[in-house]
C-alpha positions in Angstrom: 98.8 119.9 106.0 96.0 122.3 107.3 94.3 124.9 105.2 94.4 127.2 108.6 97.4 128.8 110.3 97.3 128.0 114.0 97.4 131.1 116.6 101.0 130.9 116.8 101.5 131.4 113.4 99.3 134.0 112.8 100.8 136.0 115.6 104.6 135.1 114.2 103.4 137.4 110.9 101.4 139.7 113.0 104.3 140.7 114.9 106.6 140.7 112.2 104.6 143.2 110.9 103.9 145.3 114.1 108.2 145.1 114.6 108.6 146.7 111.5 109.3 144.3 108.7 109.4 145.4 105.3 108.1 141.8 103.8 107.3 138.5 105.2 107.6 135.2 103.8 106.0 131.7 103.8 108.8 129.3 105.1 109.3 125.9 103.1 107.7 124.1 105.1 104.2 126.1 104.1 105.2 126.8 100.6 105.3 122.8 100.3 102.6 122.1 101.8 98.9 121.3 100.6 97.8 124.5 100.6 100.3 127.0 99.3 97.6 129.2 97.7 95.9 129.7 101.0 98.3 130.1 102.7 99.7 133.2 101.0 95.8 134.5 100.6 95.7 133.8 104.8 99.5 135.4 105.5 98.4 138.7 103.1 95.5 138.8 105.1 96.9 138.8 108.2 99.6 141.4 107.2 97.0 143.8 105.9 94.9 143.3 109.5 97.7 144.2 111.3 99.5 146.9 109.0 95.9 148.8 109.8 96.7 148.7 114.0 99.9 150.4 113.3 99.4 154.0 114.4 101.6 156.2 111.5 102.7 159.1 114.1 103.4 156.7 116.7 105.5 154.7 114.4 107.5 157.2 112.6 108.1 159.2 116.2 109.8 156.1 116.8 112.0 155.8 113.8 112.8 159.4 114.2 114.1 159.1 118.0 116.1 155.9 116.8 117.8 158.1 114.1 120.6 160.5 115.2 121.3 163.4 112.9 123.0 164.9 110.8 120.7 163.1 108.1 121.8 162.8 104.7 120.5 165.5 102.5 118.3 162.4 100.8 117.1 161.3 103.6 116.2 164.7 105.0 113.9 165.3 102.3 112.7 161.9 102.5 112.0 162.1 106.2 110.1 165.7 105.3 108.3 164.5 102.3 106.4 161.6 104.7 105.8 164.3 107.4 103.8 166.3 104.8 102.5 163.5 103.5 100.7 162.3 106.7 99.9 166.5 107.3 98.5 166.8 104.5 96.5 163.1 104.6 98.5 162.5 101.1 96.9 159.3 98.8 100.2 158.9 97.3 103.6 159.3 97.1 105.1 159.5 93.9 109.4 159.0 93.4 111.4 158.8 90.6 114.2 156.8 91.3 117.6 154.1 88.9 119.0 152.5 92.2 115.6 152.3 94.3 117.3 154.5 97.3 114.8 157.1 97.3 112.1 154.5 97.3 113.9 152.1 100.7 114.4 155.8 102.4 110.8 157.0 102.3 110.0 153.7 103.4 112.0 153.8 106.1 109.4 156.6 108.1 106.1 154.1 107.1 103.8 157.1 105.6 99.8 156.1 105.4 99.8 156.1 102.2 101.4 154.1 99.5 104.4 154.5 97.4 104.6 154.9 93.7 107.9 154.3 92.4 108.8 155.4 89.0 112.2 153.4 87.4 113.3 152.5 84.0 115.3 150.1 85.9 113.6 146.5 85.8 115.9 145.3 88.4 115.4 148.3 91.0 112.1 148.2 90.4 111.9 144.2 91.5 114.0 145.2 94.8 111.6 147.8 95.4 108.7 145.3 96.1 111.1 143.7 99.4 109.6 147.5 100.9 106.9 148.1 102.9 104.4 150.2 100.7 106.2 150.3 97.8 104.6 150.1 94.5 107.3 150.1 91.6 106.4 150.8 88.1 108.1 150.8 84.8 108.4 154.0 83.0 107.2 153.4 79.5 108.7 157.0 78.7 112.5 156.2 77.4 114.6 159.0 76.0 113.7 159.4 72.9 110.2 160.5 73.9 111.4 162.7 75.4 114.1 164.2 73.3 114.9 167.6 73.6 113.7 168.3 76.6 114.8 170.0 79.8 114.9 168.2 83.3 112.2 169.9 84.8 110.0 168.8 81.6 111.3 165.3 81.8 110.4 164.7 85.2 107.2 166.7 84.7 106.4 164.2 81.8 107.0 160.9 84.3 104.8 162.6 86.6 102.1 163.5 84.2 102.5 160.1 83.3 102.1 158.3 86.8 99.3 160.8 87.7 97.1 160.0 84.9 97.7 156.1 85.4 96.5 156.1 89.2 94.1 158.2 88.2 93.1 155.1 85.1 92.9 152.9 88.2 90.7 154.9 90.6 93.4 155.1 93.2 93.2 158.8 93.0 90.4 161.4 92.0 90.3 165.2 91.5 90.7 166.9 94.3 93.3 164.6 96.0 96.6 165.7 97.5 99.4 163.9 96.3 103.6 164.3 97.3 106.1 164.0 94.2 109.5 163.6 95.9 112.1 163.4 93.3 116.1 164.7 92.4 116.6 167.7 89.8 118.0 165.4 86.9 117.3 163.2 85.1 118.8 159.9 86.3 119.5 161.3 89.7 119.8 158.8 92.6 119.4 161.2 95.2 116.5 162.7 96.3 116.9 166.9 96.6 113.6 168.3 96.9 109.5 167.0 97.1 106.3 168.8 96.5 102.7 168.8 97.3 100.3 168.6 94.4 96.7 168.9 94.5 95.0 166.6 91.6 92.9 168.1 89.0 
């Protein structure tokens, strides 16, 4: 019935998001209310405010004392790939991935920067936007562009791909480091290895 949150309910989504959560959402009360609109243009706001007070080092020490080893192999590389990501002060972080593991497990240490999830799975990709930072996208590559070639081409070729799209949309520039975290085959749902890639 009002066009403004109160302070209680801004400070319900700020400290959702300062606690952690992947996504927030209006309750059905708001959604049904006058103002639907603004209230998802106020909540976004609010969420972006208080996703930029969240110190990254602070926040992934914290997820990596609450996480007792031995890791997964996945999420070793996962864990490692957001460590050199925030090193390295990495605009991006690109993953290929069917199920959308390798997207929630990079999640899981909140890098800086964003993530760019590659999928030819439309359903996957969809799940992937419940993450915090996650920014799926459809491969338009399917396999008979890219017939006849090796793994290390194919995933080259979705990378190429993704690189040149950001690059489309001014969210990177020449010159930028970027991490490409990714299996060795086609299809893989496991993450085995990642690399640091300098734009050009």
């Amino acid at each position: 019935t009002n066009p403004r949150p109160t302070r209680a309910e801004v400070s319900d989504v700020a400290n959702a998001v300062l606690d952690g959560a992947d996504c927030v959402m209006l309750s059905g009360e708001t959604a049904k209310g006058k103002y639907p609109q603004e209230a998802v243009e106020m909540m976004s706001s609010v969420c972006l405010e208080a996703e930029s007070a969240v110190y990254s080092k602070l926040a992934m020490a914290d997820l990596t004392a609450a996480v007792k080893p031995p890791l997964s192999p996945s999420e070793s590389i996962a864990k490692a790939a957001v460590e050199a990501a925030n090193n390295r002060e990495a605009v991006l972080i690109f993953t290929l991935t069917y199920s959308g593991t390798s997207a929630r497990l990079l999640a899981k240490y909140r890098p800086r920067c964003p993530i760019i999830v590659l999928t030819k799975n439309a359903s996957a990709g969809a799940a992937c936007n419940l993450h915090r930072g996650v920014m799926p996208y459809l491969c338009p590559l399917d396999d008979a562009d890219l017939e006849g070639e090796d793994n290390a081409d194919w995933i080259e070729s979705w990378l190429q791909w993704a690189i040149a799209k950001k690059k489309a949309e001014n969210m990177i520039s020449e010159g930028d480091s970027v991490i490409f975290a990714h299996g060795w085959k086609s299809g893989s749902q496991s993450l085995s290895t990642y690399r640091v890639i300098t734009v050009e």
